[in-house]
C-alpha positions in Angstrom: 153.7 27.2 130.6 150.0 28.4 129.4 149.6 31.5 127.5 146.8 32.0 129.7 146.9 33.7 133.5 144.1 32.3 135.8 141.8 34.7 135.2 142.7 36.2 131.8 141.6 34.6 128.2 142.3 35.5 124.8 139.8 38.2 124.5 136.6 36.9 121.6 134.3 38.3 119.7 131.7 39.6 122.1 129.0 39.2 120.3 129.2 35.4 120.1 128.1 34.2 124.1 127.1 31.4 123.2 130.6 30.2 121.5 132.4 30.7 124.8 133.2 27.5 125.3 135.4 28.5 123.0 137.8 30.0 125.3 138.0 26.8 127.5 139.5 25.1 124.2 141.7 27.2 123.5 143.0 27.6 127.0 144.2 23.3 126.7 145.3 24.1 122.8 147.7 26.3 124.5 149.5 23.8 126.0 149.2 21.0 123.2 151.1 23.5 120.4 153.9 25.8 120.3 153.5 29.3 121.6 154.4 30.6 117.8 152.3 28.6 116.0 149.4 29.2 118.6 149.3 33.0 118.7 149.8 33.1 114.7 147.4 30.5 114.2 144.6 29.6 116.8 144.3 33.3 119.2 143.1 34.9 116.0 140.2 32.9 115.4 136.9 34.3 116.2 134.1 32.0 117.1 130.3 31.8 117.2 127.8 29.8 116.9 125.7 28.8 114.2 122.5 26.3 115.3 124.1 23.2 116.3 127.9 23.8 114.5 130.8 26.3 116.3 132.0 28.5 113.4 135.5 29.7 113.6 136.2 32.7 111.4 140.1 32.8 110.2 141.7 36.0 108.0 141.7 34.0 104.9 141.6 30.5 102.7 145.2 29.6 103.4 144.5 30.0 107.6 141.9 27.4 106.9 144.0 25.7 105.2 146.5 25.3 107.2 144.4 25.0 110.2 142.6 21.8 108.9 145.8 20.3 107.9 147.2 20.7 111.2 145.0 21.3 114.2 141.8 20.1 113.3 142.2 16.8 115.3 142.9 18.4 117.8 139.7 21.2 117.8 137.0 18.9 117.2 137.8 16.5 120.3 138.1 19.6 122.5 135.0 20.8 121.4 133.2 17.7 122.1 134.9 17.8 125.6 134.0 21.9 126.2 130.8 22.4 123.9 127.6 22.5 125.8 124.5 19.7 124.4 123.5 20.3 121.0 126.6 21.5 119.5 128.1 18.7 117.5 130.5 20.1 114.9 133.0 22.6 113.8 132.8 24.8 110.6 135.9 26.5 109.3 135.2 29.6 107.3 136.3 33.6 106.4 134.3 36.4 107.7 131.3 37.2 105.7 131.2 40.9 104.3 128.5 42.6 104.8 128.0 45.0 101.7 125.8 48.0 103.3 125.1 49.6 99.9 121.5 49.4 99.2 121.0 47.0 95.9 119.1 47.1 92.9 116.2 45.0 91.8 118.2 43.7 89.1 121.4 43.1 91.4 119.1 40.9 93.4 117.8 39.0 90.5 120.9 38.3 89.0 122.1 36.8 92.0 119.3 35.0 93.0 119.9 33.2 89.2 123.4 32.3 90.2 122.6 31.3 93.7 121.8 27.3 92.6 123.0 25.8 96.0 120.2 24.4 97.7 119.4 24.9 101.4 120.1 21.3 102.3 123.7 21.9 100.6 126.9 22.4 102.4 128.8 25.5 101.0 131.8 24.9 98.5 135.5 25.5 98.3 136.0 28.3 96.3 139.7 27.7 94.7 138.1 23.5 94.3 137.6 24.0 90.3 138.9 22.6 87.4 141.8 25.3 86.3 143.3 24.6 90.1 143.1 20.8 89.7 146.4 19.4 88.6 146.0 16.6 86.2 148.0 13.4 86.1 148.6 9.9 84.9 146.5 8.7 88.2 143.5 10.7 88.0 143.3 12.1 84.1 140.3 9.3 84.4 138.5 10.9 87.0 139.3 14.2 86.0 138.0 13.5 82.0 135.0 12.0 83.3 134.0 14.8 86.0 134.9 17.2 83.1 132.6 15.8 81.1 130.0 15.4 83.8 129.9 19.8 84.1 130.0 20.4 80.6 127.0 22.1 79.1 125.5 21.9 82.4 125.2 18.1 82.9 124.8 17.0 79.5 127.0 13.4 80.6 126.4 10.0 79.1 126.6 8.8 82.8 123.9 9.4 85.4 126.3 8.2 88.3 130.2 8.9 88.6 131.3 6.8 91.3 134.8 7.8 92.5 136.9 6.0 94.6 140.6 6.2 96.0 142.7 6.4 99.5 141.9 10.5 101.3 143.2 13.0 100.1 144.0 12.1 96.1 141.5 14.9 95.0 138.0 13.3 94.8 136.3 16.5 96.9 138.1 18.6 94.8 136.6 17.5 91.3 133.3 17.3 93.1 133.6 20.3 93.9 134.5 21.2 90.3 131.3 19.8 89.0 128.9 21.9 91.2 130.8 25.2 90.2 130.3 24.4 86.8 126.5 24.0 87.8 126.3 26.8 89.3 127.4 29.0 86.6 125.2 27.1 84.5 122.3 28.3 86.5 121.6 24.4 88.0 120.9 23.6 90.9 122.9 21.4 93.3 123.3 19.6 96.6 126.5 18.8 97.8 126.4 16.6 101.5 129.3 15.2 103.4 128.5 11.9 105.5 128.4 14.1 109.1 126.2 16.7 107.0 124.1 14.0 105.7 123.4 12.2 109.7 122.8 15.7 110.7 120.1 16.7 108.3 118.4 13.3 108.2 118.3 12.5 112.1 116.5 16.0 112.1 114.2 14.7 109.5 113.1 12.0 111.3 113.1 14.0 114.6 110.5 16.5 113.0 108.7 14.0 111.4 109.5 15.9 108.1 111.5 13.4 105.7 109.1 13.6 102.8 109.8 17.1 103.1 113.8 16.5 103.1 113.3 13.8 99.9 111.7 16.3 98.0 113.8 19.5 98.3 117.2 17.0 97.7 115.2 16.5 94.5 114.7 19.7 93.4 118.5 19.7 92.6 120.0 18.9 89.0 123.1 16.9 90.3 123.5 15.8 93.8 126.6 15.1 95.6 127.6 12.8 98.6 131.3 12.7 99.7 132.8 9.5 101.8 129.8 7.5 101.3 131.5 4.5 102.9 130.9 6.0 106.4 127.3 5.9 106.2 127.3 2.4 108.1 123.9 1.0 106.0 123.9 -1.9 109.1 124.2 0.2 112.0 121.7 2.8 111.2 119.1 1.0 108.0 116.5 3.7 108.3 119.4 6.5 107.3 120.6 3.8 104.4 116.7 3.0 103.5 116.6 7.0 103.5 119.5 7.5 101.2 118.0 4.6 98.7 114.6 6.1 98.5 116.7 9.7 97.7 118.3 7.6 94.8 115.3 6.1 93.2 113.4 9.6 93.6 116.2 11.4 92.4 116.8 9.3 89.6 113.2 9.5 88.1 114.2 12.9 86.2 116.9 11.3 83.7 118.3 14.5 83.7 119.9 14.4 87.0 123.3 13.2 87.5 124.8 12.1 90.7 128.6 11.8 92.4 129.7 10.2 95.0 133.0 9.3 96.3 134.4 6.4 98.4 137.8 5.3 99.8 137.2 2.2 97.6 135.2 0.0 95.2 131.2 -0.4 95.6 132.1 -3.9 96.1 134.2 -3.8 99.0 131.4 -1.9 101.2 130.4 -4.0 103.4 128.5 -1.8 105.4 125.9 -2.2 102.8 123.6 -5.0 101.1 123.4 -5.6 97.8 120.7 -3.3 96.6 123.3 -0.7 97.4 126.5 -2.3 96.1 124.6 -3.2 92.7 123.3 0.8 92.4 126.5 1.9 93.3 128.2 -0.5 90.5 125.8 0.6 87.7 127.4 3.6 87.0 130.7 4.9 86.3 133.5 3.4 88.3 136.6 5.2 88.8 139.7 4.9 90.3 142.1 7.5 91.4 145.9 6.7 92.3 148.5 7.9 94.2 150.0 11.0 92.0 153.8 10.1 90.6 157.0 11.6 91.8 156.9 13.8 88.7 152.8 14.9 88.9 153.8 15.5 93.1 156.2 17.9 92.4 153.5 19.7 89.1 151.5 20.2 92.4 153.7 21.3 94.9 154.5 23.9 92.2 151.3 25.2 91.3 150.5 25.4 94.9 153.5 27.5 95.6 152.8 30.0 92.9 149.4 30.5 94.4 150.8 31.4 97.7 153.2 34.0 95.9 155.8 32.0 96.5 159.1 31.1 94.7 159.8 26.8 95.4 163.3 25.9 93.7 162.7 22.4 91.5 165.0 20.7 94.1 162.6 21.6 96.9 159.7 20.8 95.3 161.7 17.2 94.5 162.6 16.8 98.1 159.2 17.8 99.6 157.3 15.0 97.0 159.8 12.4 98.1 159.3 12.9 101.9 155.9 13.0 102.0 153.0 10.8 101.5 151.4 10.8 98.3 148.0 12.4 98.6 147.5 16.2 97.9 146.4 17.2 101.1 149.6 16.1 103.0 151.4 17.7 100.3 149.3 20.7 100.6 150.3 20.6 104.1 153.9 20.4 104.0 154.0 23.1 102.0 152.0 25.4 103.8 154.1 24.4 106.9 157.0 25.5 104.2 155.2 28.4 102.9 155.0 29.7 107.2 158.6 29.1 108.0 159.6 31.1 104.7 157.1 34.0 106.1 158.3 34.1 109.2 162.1 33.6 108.4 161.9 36.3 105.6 164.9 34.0 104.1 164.1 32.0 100.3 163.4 28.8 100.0 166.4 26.5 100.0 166.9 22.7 101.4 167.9 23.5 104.7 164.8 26.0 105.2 162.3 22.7 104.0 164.2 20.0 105.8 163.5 22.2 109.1 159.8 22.9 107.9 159.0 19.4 107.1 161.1 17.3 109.7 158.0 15.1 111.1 157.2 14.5 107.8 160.5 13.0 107.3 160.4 11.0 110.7 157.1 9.9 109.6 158.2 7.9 106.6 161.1 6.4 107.9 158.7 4.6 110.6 155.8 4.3 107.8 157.8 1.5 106.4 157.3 -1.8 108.8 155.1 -4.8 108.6 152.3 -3.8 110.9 151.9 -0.5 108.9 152.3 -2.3 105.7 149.9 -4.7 106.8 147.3 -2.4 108.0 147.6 -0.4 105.0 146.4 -3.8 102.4 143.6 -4.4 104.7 142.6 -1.5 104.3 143.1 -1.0 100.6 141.2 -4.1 100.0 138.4 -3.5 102.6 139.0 -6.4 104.9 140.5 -6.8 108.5 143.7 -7.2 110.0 143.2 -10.2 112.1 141.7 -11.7 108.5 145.2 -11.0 106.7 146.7 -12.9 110.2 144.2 -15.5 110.2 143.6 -19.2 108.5 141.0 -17.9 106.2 141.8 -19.2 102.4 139.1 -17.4 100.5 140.1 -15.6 98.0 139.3 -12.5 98.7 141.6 -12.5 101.8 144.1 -15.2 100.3 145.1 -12.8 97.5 145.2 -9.6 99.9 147.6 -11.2 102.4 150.2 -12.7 99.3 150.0 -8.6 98.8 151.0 -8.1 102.2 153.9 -10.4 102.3 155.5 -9.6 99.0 155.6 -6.1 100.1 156.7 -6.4 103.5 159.7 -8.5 101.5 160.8 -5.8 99.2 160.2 -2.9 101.3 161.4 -3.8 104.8 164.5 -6.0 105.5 162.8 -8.8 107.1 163.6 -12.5 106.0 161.6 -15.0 104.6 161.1 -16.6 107.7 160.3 -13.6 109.8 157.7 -12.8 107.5 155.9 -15.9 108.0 155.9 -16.0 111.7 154.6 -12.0 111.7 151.6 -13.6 109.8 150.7 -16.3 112.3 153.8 -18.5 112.6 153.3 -19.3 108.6 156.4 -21.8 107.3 159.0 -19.5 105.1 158.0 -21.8 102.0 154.6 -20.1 102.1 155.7 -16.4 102.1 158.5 -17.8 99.3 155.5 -18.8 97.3 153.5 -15.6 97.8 156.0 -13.0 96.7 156.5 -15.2 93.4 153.2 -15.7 92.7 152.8 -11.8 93.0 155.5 -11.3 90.9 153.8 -13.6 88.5 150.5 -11.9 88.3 152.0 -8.5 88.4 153.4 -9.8 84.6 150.4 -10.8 83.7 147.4 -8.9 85.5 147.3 -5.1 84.8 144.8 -4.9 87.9 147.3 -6.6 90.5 150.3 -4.7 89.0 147.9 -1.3 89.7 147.0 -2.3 93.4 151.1 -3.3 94.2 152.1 0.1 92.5 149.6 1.6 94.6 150.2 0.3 98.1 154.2 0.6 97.2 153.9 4.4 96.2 151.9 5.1 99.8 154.3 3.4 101.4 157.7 4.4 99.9 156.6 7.6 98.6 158.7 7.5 95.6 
């Protein structure tokens, strides 16, 4: 049953008309979550709207946390189905405070020196900096060379840090990192997200002001683009002929350093030419993994201390081998942890996590078959599907498929035979001479070993 009688709505913030569209949304959220978890979570929100973006205010970080982990989805396809034309996003973020005392002329100064985010910039994550970024075998890499990027404001031997690596491993995090460290250096920065990047350009062109656009991006010291791979350079070339003339202008001042970050390699975007993939490839290439059992349950730990709360080692062990291995999964278990210990006002044991994290749990055990495992080496290695199931022998698809099948063998109980008719009614011989000439490689290729580890630890998560 909805929360909601006919005529009766959660009451809003009056002074946000505009945003009540709002109330239609949450009238269907209503009956898509539990009646707990949507008066603790989605009634308290207050909305308005801000030019062509609905903002919803939540109490603090951790609701918007736990919000985007969990009901996100869900928000932004209702408010493309409720919002009227020209709103076409949804911004997360804790009420502003409004200090009413009247401030100094050298309050205002001092903060105008400190304020190095330029206009075109999206806003940060506050608790994204170095101190709260837990360091690992998989990403000390990335982390060193970020690091080393925001030292003495920018002084890197790298004008482009290239960071690649499946969602959620911590790439927007040490991005993040870098432009608070530029910030209290008194530099100035522009950080964009693919979505904020299509906004501000399409506008640009709309207005006939993209010289305008080029020029302020360029005022900044570093400048920042997150999933880069979803600007489709094919679909849309005068947004990717944009972004290359921002590069080359940007690039003039040899002081300037940029980052961006990519679910994988410059090579393997094929939504771009070559101009692109060769810029892209001339800086600093890094790779972040999938954190370890032991560096899952460092962060699981950390994060728990944060939210005040006490997480016994065998919890912390139990939560990293259920769920997947990216941070933001883990973040959310343990936030959906974190609420059941709240609202139970019982510790933490096993039994209290095993209830918390239960789809978590029924997620894994079906993570494990050959479609997903399948899906998951296309995507790794940039390619399709119905290439890994094909005839193709190129080596570029040959390789990723003999990954596929030697995985699907040690992970899944599926026979030799099986195996080879999943991949196009392939003879058993075949898929015999793909897991051995895997295992072969793994011996001698530290590259393929990497990539195997990889896709095993994703899929297994252990």
């Amino acid at each position: 049953m909805s929360l909601f009688d006919e005529d009766e709505l959660v009451p809003m913030s009056a002074s946000s008309p505009s945003a009540d569209f709002w109330q239609e949304c949450l009238k269907e959220l209503s009956f898509e979550v539990s009646e707990t978890d949507f008066l603790r979570w989605l009634s308290p929100l207050e909305a308005s709207v801000d030019g062509d973006v609905l903002v919803l205010s939540a109490i603090n970080q951790y609701f918007i946390t736990h919000i985007k982990d969990n009901y996100i989805d869900k928000i932004e396809l209702l408010v493309k189905k409720h919002a009227p034309a020209g709103i076409e996003g949804v911004r997360l973020e804790t009420p502003k405070v409004v200090d009413v005392k009247p401030k100094s002329e050298k309050t205002v100064t001092k903060k105008a020196k400190t304020n190095t985010q330029i206009e075109e910039s999206e806003q940060l994550e506050d608790n994204y900096t170095f101190d709260a970024f837990v360091k690992g075998k998989s990403n000390a890499f990335a982390y060193n060379a970020c690091y080393d990027l925001g030292k003495k404001g920018g002084e890197s031997a790298y004008p482009l840090v290239f960071l690649y690596g499946s969602s959620g491993l911590g790439k927007t995090h040490l991005m993040h990192a870098v432009a608070h460290r530029y910030q209290k250096a008194g530099l100035r920065f522009c950080y964009m997200t693919k979505d904020h990047f299509f906004r501000i350009t399409k506008d640009a062109f709309r207005d006939r002001k993209v010289d305008q656009l080029v020029k302020k991006i360029c005022k900044a010291d570093l400048l920042i683009i997150d999933d880069i791979h979803l600007i489709d350079g094919k679909r849309a070339p005068h947004i990717s002929d944009l972004l290359l003339t921002i590069f080359s202008d940007f690039s003039k001042n040899k002081k300037n350093r940029i980052i961006l970050a990519s679910d994988r390699q410059p090579a393997q975007l094929n939504n771009f030419d070559e101009r692109f993939k060769s810029r892209f490839s001339s800086g600093l290439n890094v790779l972040i993994e999938p954190p370890d059992i032991d560096m899952r349950v460092q962060i699981l730990e950390k994060k728990a201390s944060v939210l005040g709360m006490d997480l016994p080692k065998e919890c912390a062990l139990f939560i990293a081998q259920n769920v997947a291995p990216d941070v933001r999964r883990l973040e959310g278990a343990l936030n959906q942890v974190h609420a059941n210990f709240v609202m139970s006002g019982e510790p933490v044991t096993l039994s209290l996590v095993r209830h918390a994290i239960k789809d978590h749990i029924e997620a894994r055990a079906r993570a494990v078959n050959a479609d997903n495992i399948r899906d998951l080496v296309a995507q790794y290695y940039g390619i399709s599907a119905k290439d890994l199931m094909g005839k193709k022998r190129a080596r570029n698809i040959a390789r990723p498929r003999q990954m596929a099948m030697a995985l699907i063998r040690e992970l899944t109980q599926d026979s030799f035979p099986e195996i080879g008719q999943f991949f196009g009614g392939r003879d058993h011989t075949t898929v015999m001479h793909a897991c051995k000439a895997i295992e072969e490689l793994r011996a001698t290729d530290v590259k393929v070993d990497k990539a195997y580890q990889a896709l095993k630890a994703t899929l297994e998560f252990e």
